[in-house]
N, C-alpha and C positions, 0 to 999 in steps of 0.2 A: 561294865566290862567290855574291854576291844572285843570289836570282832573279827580286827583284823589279824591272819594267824602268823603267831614269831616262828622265826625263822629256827628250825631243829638244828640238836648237835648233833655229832657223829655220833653213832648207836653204838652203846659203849654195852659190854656185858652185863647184864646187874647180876648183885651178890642177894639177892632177896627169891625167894621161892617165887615158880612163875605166879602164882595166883595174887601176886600180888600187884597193884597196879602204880604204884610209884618207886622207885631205885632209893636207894640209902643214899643218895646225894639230892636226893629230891628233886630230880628230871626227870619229866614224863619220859617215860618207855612209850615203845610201840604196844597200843593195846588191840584185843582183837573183837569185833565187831559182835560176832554171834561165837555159839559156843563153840568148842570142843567138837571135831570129829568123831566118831564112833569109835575107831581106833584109829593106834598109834602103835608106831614100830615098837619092835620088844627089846630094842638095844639099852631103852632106857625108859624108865619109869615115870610114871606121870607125875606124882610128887615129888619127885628127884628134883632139888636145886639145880638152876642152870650154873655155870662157872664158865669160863673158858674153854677150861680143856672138855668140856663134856658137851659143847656148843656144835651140834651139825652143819655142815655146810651147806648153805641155801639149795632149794632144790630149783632145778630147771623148770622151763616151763612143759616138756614130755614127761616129766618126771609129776609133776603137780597134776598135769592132766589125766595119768595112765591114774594116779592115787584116788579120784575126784570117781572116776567111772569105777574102780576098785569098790568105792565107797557105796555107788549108786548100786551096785549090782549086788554089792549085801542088803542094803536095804528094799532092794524090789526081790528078792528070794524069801524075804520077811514079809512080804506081802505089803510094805509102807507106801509104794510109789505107786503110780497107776502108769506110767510110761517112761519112754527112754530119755524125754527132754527133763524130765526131773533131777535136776543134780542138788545138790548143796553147793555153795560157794564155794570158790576156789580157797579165801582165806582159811574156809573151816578145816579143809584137808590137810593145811600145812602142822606140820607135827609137833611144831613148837609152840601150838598154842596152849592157853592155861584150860583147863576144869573147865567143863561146861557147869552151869548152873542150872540149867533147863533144857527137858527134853529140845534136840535138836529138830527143826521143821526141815523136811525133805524137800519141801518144794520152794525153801526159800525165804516163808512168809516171817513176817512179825509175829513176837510173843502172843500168846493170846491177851494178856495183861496191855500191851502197849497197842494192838490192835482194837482195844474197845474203849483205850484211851485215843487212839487218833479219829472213832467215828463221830465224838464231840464236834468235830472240826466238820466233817459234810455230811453229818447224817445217815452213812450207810455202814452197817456192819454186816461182814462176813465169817463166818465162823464155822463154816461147813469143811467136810472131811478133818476135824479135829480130836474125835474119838472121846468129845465129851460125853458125860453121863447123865448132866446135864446142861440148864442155862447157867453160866458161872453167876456167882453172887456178885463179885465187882461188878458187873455191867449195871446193878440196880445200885451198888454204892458210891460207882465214879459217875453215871449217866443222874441220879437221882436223890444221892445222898442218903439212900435208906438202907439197912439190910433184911433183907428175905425174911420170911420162915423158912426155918429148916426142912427138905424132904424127905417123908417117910424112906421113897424108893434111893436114896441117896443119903443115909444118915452120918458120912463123912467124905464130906465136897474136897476132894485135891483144892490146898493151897495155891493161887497162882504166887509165883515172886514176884518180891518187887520190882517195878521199875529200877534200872537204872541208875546210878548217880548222873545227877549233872556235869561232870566233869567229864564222862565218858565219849569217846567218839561218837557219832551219831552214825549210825550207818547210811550209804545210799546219801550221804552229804545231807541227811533230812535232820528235822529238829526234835529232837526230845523235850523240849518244852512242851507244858500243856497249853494249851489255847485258853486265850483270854476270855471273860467272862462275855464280851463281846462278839467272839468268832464261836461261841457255842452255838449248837443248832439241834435243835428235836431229833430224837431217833427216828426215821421213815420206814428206813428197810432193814431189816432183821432177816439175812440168810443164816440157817444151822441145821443144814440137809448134808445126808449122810455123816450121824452119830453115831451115839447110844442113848442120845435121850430118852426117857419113858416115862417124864413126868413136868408138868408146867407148873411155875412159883403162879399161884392165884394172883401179884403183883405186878405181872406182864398189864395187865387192864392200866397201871399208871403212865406207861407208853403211851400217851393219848393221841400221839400226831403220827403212830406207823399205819403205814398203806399197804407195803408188802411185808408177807411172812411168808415162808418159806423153810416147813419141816421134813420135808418128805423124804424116806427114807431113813428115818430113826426107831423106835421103839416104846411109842405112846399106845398109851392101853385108854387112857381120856384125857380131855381136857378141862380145866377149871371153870368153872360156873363165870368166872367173870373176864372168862376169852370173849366174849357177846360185846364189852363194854368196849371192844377197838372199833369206835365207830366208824374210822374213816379206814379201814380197809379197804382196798379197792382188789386187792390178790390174794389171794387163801391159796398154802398148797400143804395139803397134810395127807398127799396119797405116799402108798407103800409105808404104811405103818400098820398098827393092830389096835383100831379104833373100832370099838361096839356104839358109841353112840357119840351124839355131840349136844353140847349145849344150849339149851333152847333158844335162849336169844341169839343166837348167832344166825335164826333164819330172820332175825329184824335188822340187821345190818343194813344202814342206807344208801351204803355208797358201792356195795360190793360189787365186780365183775365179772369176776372169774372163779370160782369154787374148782378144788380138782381133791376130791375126797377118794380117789381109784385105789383099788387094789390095798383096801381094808376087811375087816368083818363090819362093817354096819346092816343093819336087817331093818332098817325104815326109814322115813326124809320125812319130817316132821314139819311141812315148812308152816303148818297153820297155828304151833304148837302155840307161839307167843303169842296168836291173840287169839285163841280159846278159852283162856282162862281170863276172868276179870277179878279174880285176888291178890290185890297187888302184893302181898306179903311172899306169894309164891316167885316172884320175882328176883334174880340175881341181886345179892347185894354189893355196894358200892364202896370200892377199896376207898380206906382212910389213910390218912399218913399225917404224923405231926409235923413237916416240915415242907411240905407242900399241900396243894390245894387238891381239892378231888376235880378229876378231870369231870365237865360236863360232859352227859351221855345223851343223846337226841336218836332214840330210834324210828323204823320206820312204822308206818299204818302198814303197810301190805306185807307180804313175805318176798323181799330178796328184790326190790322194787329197778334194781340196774343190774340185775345179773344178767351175764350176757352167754358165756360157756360153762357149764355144768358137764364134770365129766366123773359119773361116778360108777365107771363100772366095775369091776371084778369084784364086786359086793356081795351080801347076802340078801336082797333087797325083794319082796315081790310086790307084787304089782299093789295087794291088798293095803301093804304098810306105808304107801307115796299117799299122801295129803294130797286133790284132787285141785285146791286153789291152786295152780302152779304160779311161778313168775313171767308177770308178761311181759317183760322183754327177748325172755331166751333167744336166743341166736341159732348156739350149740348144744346140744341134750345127746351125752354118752350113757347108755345105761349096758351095756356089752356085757354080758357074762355074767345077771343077773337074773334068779330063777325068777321071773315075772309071771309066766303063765300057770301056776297051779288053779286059779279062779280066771276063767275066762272071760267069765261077764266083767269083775274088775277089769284087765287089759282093756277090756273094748271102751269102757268107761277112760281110760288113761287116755288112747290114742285119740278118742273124741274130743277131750282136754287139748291134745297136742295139735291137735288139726286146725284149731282155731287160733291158734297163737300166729300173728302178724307178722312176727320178723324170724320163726324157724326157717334156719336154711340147711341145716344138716340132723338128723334124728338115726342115730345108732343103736342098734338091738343085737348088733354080732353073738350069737351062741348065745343068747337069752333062751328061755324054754315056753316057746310061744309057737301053736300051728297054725292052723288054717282056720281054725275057731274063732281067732282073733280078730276076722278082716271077712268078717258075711260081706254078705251082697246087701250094700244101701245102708251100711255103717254111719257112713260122713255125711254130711252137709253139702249142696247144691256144688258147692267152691272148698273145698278141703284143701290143707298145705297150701295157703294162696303166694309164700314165695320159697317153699323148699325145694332145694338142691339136689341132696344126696340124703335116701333112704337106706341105709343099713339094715338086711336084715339073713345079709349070710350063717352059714354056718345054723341054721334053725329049719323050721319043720313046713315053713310057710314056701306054697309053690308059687312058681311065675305067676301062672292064670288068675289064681286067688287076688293075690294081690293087684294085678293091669283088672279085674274087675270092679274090687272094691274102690281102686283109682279113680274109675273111670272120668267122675265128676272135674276133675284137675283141669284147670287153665292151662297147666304145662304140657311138653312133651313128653310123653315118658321112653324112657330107652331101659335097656336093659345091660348096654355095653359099658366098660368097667375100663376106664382111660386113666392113664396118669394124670392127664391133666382134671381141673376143677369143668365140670360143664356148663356148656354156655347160656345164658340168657335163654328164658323161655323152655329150659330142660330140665327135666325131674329124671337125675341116676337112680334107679332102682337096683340096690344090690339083692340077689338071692340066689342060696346055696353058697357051692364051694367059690369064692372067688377068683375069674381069671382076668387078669390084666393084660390090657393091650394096649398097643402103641397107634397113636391117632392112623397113621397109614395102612396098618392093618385094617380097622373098623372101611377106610374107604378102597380100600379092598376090596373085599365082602361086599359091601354096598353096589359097587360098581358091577361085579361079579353075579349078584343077586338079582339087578335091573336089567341085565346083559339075559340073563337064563328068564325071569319072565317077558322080556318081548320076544324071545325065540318061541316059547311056550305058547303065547297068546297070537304069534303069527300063524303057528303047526293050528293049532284051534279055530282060529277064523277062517283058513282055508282060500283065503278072498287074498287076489293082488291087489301089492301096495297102491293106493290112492293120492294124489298131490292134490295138496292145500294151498290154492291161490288164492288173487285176489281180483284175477280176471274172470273168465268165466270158469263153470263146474268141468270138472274134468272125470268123465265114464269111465267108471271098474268093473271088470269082467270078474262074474264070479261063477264056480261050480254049481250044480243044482243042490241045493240043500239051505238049511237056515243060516241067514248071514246074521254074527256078530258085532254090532257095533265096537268099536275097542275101546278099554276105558283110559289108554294113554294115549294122549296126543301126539303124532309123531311129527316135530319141527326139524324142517328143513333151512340148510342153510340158503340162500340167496340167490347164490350160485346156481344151484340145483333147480331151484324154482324154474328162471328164466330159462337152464338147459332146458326142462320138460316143455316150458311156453315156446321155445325156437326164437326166444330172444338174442342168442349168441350170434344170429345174420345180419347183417343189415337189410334186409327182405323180412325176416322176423320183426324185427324192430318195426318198419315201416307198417305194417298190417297190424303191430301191436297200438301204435299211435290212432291208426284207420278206424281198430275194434271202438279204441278209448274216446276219440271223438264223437262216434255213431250214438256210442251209450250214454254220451253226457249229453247228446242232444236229444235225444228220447228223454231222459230224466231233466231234463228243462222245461219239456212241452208239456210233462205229466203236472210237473210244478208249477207252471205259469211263471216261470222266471222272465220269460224271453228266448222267443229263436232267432236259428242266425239268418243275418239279412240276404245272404244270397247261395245260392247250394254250394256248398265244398268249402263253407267258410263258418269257423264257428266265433262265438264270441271268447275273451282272455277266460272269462270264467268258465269253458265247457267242459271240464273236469270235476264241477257237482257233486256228479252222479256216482264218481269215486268211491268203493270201501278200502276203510283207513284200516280192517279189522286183521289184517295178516300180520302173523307173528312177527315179522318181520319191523312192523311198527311199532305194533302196540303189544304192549304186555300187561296180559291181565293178571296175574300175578303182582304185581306191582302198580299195575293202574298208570302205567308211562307210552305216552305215545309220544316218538322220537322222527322226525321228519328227517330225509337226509339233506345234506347243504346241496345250494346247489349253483351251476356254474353259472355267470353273468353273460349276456349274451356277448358276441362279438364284434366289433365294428364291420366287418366287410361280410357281408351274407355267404353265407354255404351256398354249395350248386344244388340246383333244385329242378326236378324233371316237372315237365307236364302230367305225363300219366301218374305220379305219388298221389296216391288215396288220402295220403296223412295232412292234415290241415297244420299250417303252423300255430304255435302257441303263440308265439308276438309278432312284433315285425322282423325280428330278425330270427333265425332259424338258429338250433342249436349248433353248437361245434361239434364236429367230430370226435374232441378228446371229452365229450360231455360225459358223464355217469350214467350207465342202464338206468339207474334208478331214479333219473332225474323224469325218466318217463312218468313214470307210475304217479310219482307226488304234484299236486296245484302249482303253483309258479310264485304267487302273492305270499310273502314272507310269512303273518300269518292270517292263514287259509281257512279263518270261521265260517264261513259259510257252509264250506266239504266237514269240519270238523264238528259242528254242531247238528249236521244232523246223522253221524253216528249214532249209534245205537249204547255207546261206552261214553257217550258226552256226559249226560249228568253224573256218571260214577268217575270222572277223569280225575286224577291227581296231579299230576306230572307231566307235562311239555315242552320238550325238547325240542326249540326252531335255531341251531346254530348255522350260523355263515350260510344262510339264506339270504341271497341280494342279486336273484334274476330279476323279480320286480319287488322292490321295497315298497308295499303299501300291505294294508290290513283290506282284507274279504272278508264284508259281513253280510246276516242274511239278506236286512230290512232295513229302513230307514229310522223307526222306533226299537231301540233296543229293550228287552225285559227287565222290567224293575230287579229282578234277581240274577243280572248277568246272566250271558251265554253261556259260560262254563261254569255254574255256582258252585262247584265243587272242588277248583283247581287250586293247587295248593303252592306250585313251584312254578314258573314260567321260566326259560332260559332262552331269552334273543340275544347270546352272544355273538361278536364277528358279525351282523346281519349288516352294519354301515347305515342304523336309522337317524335320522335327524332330526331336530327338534317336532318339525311340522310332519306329520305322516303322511300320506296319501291312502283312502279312504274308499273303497267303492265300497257299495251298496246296493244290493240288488230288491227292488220294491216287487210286488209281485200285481199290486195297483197300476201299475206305470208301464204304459204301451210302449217305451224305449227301447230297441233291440241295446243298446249299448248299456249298461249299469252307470247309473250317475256317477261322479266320483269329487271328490271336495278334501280338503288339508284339516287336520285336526293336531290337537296341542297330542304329544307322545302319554306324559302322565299321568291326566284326568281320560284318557278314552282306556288306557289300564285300570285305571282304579275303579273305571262304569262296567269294565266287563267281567273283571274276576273278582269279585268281593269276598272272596274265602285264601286270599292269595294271602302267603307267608314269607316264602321267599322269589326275590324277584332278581335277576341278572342281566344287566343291560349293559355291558361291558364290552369294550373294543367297537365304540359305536360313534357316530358324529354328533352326542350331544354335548351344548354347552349349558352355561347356568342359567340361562333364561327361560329353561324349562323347571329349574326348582325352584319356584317362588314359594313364599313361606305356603301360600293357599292348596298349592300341587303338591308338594311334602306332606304339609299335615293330613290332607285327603287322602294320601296314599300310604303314611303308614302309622299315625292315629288308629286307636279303635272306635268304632264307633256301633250304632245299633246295625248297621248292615256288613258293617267288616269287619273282620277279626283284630285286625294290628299286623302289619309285616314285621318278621323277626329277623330276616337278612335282605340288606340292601346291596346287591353288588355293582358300582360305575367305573372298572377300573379300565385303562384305555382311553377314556375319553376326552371332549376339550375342557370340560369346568375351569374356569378362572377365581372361580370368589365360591364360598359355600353362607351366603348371606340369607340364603333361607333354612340353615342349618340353625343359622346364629338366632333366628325370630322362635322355632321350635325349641331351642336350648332358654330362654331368658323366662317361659314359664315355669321351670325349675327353680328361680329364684322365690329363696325364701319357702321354699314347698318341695322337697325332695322326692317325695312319690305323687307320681301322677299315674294315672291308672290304666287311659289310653295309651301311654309308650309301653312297647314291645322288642322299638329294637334292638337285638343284640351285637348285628356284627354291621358297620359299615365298610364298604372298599373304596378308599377311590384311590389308590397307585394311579401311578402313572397318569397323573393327568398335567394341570401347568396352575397350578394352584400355589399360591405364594406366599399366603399366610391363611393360621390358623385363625379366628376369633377367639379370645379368650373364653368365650362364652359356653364353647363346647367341653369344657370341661366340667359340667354341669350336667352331661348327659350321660345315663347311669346303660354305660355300653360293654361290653365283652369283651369287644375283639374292633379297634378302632386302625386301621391301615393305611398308610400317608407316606411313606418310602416310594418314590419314582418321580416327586415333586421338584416343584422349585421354591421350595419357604424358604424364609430367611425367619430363624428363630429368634421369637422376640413374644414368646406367647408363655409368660411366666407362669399366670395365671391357670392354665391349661395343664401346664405341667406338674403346677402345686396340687392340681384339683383331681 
């Protein structure tokens, strides 16, 4: 048959009742799509023949529209609509159409008959708010070929109509053919939420390939013994119904994720039910059908082995009737509005269960009837809830204290504050009582608010004037006669402040601050045996030693980062310089005037191990921050033998960006053996004297610097970011800025990947090198199992196919 469509004649009256669908000349009429309007004008009768003279005159399109919303507004006063976008078709309003044949859909949709004919086609049916009574029988006899038993609570199922003829318009230009035996596809998803259902054909188990069901909100009192055999569910939703219990195998399910059984009668969770018993006769039996095969049924060993959210509350449930094997994957556990506490020893047995589950992140008890019985002191385990989120346990009998005591063991933080948003990493919400919700700005509010009233508090209490935290020398507090309090918060000052109180804001300050700093670094020379200076009023580059690195201002313990400030390069033409200045210069050239206070206070040598390792925070150091230091570019170290365990064996980050270092460093070395007032000093390669000092190093940044590739030969790579028995493996490499031309010792590190994809010592994740003059990639690198690989600022010429297939 063409499909392509002839051309219509003028629309001639027909002499044939409307209900009929071809003219007594045998040319199609206009036929109409879906039924019958509700109503129709009273001028003329529905069964009335059309003629001529009885033929209305087309209506307008205000006229169609004002009908259409006429229409809508009877049927949402009937309670059929749920909103104002619900209309009927325009066609359906017009008045001339013939007889409906079938209740009319409000909202638009396909017959029920022609909608569970079209989910052959993709698998999903919809069937919700249709005010069935139950599952229609067609669904098993067009999906299946079988028909039902009949149900008791339904013992005269509404006939759907037939489909259709084929000759009829297709509405929406779609096809009323049925799908070929080739475009058929397993039923998956089954929505028939908000009915009247209140009974399931024990036949549903032949659906063997549904994942989602979806009853909630109908009128089931239970479900059939062989609902268990849908093994591959993955979604259950059969809340707001009137379900007393459920089927035992349905706690074997192996695929399932999500359970949401809320706002039933159920009075226990049987999850251990299926395999308590070893009779196998008590077991659900296995629907038959003579024209298909029995779907294989594969349940699980455990109960409920990938359930992940459980949300069953407004139950009848207590605590006694939950099966204590729970599932150990939970995620989510709603038990809300469940009388759980009448046996308290159960509870305490539950939440011990729950305490130990791996992956809980949320555990709800809202208006459960559970007190302070439930949560003694020394309930849990060493480490309880090791990654839960949000505690629910408002609206119940259980106080703050009780609970932050039984806590107490927790990895987390506990709060008590009650945010819209989800809490962060590291925080355990604890809800209890009536819930108040706050918005993040409030909570730091209060906080700020909170810290503001106790240091007022604990200043009126100490009695003592404030004290300033340097790093020059101690600074005397005058106190009352009485007992002084040490304070237990730190007060950090900013920077500023500091050098106000030191009278470093003169240049007279400044000069006696340099005079103190020389005097001190040449006494902690003489104590150490480093070497003194060779003539009075002159110290050696290193006489800053004697330095603490320990003011806030640098280092933070807290985070374990000591951050050096950058600092200015000297000048070509020397500053003026008095006779009588106490202060020694640092080099040969004297700083400039627009130099940084702070350039005072910090060593000169780009990085300053010497000053840095013998802190008191060296072996606990993570973090080192040497940026755009390049007054003198060379490395201060103690001794001429380094320690097998590096200087800093703890350091985890290093960051020499901007510092302008070059392949070859410059080196001093202070021996404590060696009568030399001057410290030896010698050139060393940049990446083997990193990889001897920090053997715990991870990430390394050497960016915006003067090195080329003669510094990454394959031997200086692999040493440095291989694991090995002394080093962990760098995970971030960053070279951007630099000069590299070739990445040839990239390509010798990459060609052990051949043929052998995991290697054990590679670590790392992120390489940088933007911005360098790099021209081509090696194909070879595309063999290296990286993260985050960065090459935009270059000059390739692409030709690295290899690389980019790989």
């Amino acid at each position: 048959m063409s499909r392509i469509p002839q051309p219509r004649s003028p629309l001639k009256p027909p002499s044939t009742p409307a209900k009929s669908r071809v003219t007594a000349a045998g040319t199609p009429s206009r036929v109409r799509t879906q039924s019958a309007a509700k109503s129709v004008p009273p001028a003329r009768s529905i069964n009335a023949p059309i003629n001529e003279e009885s033929t209305p005159a087309p209506l307008s399109i205000k006229e169609a529209i004002a009908l259409r919303r006429a229409e809508a507004k009877k049927a949402q006063t009937k309670g059929q609509i749920n909103g104002p976008d619900d209309f009927i078709s325009l066609e359906d309003a017009l008045p001339t159409a013939p007889p409906k044949q079938d209740d009319e859909d409000i909202l638009g949709r396909w017959p029920v008959r022609e909608t569970i004919e079209r989910a052959r086609s993709t698998g999903n049916l919809n069937l919700a708010t249709r005010s069935l009574p139950c599952i229609p029988s067609a669904l098993f006899d067009i999906h299946l070929g079988i028909t039902p038993d009949p149900l008791k609570s339904v013992p005269d199922e509404p006939v759907l109509p037939p489909t259709p003829a084929a000759d009829t318009v297709p509405r929406r230009g779609a096809k009323r053919d049925a799908p070929a035996w080739f475009e058929a596809r397993d039923l998956t998803i089954l929505k028939a939420w908000n009915n009247d259902i209140a009974e399931i054909q024990h036949e549903i188990s032949l659906f063997g390939s549904l994942k989602i069901v979806d009853l909630h909100k109908n009128k089931l009192l239970s479900l059939p013994t062989t609902f268990g055999d849908l093994t591959a569910l993955t979604t259950l939703d059969l809340s707001h119904n009137s379900l007393t219990c459920l089927p035992t195998n349905l706690f074997a399910l192996p695929e399932l994720t999500t359970l949401n059984i809320s706002h039933n009668s159920l009075t226990s969770l049987p999850f251990n039910a299926p395999f308590a018993s070893t009779n196998n006769s008590s077991r659900p039996r296995q629907p038959t059908s003579g024209s298909f095969f029995t779907p294989a049924v594969v349940r699980a060993e455990t109960p409920l082995p990938r359930l992940l959210n459980l949300d069953a509350s407004y139950n009848k449930i207590s605590a006694n009737d939950i099966d204590l094997e729970l599932p150990v994957n939970l995620s989510k556990v709603n038990l809300s509005s469940n009388p759980l506490g009448p046996d308290e020893l159960r509870c305490r047995s539950l939440l011990q269960i729950l305490s130990k589950l791996q992956k809980l992140r949320e555990l709800r008890l809202e208006g459960s009837e559970i007190g302070n019985g439930a949560f003694p002191p020394g309930l849990f385990d060493p480490v309880p809830f090791p990654n839960l989120r949000i505690l629910d346990l408002g609206q119940t009998k259980v106080t703050p204290e009780t609970v932050v005591e039984a806590l107490k063991g927790m990895k987390q933080e506990l709060t008590l504050d009650v945010t819209t948003e989800d809490p962060p990493m590291g925080v355990t919400c604890v809800i209890v009582g009536k819930r108040v919700i706050k918005e993040a700005w409030e909570l730091e509010l209060e906080r700020r608010e909170k810290a503001r009233t106790v240091k007022q508090t604990e200043v009126e209490e100490w009695d003592v004037l404030p004290a300033t935290v340097t790093s020059k020398a101690p600074t005397t507090k005058t106190a009352r006669p009485g007992p002084v309090k040490k304070p237990s918060v730190e007060v950090i000052k900013e920077a500023w402040e500091i050098e106000a109180e030191q009278g470093l804001l003169t240049e007279g300050g400044k000069r006696r601050a340099r005079a103190a700093a020389a005097a001190a670094s040449a006494n902690s020379q003489s104590t150490l045996g480093i070497g003194a200076p060779s003539t009075p009023g002159h110290s050696p580059k290193s006489s800053t030693s004697g330095l603490s690195l320990s003011n806030p201002q640098y280092y933070s313990q807290s985070s374990q980062t000591l951050t050096l400030p950058p600092s200015n390069p000297p000048t070509k033409s020397p500053s003026h310089t008095r006779a009588f200045s106490l202060a020694a210069p640092t080099s040969s050239f004297s700083l400039s005037t627009s130099s940084r206070t702070t350039d005072i206070a910090v060593p000169p040598p780009t990085l300053p191990l010497s000053i840095i390792a013998t802190q008191p925070f060296a072996h606990t150091l993570k973090i080192l921050v040497l940026m755009n230091r390049r007054l003198d570019k060379s490395f201060s170290l103690l001794s001429l033998s380094d320690p097998p365990g590096g200087l800093l064996p703890n350091l985890e980050e290093l960051n020499l960006e901007g510092c302008g270092l070059p392949d070859l460093v410059t080196v001093i070395r202070s021996d404590s053996s060696s009568g030399a007032s001057t410290p030896p000093r010698s050139t060393e390669p940049i990446l083997p004297l990193i990889t001897k000092l920090f053997p715990s190093l991870r990430t390394l940044n050497l960016s915006y610097n003067a090195l080329t590739s003669l510094s990454f030969t394959n031997e200086a790579i692999s040493a440095l970011i291989l694991e090995t028995g002394e080093r962990k493996g760098l995970k971030h490499l960053r070279l951007r800025g630099n000069r590299l031309a070739e990445l040839d010792g990239f390509q010798g590190i990459a060609e052990s990947f051949k043929g052998n994809r995991e290697v054990p010592a590679w670590k790392l994740d992120e390489l940088d090198i933007r911005d360098n003059e790099v021209n081509k990639l090696p194909p070879e690198l595309g063999l290296l199992p990286m993260d985050v690989f960065l090459v935009d600022g270059n000059t390739l010429v692409i030709q690295s196919s290899y690389l980019l297939a790989n």
